[in-house]
C-alpha positions as CSV (number, residue, x, y, z in Angstrom):
1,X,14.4,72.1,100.4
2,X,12.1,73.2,98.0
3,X,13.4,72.3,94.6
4,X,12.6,73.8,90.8
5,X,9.8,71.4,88.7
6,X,11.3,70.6,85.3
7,X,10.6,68.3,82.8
8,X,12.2,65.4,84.5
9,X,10.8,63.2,87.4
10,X,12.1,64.9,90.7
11,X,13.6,61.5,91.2
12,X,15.5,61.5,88.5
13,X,19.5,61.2,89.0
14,X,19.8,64.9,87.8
15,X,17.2,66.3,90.3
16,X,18.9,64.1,92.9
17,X,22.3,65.0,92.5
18,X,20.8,69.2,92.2
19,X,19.5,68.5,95.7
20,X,22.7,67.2,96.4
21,X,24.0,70.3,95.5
22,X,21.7,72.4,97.0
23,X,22.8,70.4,100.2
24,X,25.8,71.2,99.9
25,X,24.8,75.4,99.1
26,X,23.2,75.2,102.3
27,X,25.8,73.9,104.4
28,X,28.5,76.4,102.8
29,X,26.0,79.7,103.1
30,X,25.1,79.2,106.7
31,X,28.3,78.6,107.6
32,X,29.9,81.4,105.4
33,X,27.8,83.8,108.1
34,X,29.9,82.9,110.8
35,X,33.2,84.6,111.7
36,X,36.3,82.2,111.2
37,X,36.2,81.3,114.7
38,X,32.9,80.7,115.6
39,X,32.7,77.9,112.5
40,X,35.1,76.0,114.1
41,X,32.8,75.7,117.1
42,X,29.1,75.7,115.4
43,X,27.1,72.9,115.0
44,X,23.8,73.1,112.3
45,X,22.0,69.9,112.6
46,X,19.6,68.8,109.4
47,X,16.8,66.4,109.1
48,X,18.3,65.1,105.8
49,X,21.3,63.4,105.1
50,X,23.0,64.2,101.4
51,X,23.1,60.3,101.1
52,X,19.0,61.1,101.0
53,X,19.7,61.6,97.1
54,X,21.0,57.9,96.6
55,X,17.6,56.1,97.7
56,X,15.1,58.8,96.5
57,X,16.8,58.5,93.1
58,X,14.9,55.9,90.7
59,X,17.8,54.3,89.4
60,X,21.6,55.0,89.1
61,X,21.6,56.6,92.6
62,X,24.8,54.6,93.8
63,X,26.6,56.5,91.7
64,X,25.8,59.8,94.2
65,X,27.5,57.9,96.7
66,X,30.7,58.3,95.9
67,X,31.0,62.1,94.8
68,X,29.2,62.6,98.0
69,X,31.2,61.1,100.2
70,X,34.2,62.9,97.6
71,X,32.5,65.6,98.5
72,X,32.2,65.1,102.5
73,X,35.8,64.8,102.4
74,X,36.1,68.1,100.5
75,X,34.2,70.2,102.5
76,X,36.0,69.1,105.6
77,X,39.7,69.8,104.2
78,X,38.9,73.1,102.5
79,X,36.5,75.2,104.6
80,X,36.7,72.7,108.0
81,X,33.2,71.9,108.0
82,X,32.9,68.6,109.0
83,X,29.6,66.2,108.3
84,X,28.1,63.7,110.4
85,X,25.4,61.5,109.4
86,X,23.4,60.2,112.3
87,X,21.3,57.3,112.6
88,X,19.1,57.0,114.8
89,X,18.1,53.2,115.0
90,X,14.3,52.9,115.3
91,X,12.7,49.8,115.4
92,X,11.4,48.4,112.1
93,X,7.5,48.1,112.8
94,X,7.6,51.6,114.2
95,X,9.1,53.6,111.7
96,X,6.3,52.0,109.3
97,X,3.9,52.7,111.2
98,X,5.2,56.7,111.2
99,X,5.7,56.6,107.5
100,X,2.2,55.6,107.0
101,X,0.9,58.0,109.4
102,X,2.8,60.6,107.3
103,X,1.4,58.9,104.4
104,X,-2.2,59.9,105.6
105,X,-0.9,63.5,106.4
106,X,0.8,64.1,102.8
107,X,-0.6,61.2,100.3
108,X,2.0,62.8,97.8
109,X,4.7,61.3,99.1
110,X,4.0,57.9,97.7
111,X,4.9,59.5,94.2
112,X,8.3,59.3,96.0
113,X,8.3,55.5,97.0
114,X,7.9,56.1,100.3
115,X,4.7,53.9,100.9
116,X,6.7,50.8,99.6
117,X,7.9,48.6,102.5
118,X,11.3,47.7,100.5
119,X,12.1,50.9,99.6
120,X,12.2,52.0,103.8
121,X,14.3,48.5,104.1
122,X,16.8,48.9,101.9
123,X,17.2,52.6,103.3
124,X,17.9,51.4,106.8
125,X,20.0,48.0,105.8
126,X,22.2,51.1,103.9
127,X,22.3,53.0,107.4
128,X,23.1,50.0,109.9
């Protein structure tokens, strides 16, 4: 998702938890174009998770964790959209190897931590 520059760093908890949001927008606009019973049987698969926020944020992004799970739960009682975050395991010397490959094809993403080695470890200790 493309999101607004401001004056704070796009990592920031605030920017985090607005893409959080945004997510969320997302989720409830696509499936707002459906009639009531085709949402019960529509799947919308994304590349991002909302739990994304809580490792791109630079500090205090545990704290996303919560509403967004709060907010998992929400969604799924009120409008019966229901989220699934999938995994898929990779092995560990692989996916670096990708995320340096992608570092070669967009060099801005290190602004975003993603050419630290910790930073990708943490991420999948938090998904296993």
């Amino acid at each position: 998702m493309d999101m607004p520059a401001y004056a704070l760093h796009p990592q920031s908890l605030l920017m985090e938890t607005m893409w959080a949001t945004q997510w969320f927008r997302h989720v409830l606009e696509k499936a707002s174009t459906l009639a009531p019973e085709e949402r019960s049987r529509a799947v919308f698969v994304a590349d991002r998770s909302p739990f994304s926020a809580v490792f791109y944020s630079r500090r205090d992004g545990a704290l996303l964790e919560p509403v967004i799970r709060s907010q998992i739960g929400e969604i799924a009682e009120e409008a019966g959209i229901h989220i699934i975050t999938a995994h898929l395991a990779v092995d560990p010397e692989l996916l670096w190897e990708r995320i340096q490959s992608r570092l070669k094809l967009e060099p801005f993403r290190v602004k975003y931590r993603e050419g630290e080695r910790e930073w990708m470890d943490t991420t999948q200790s938090w998904y296993d």
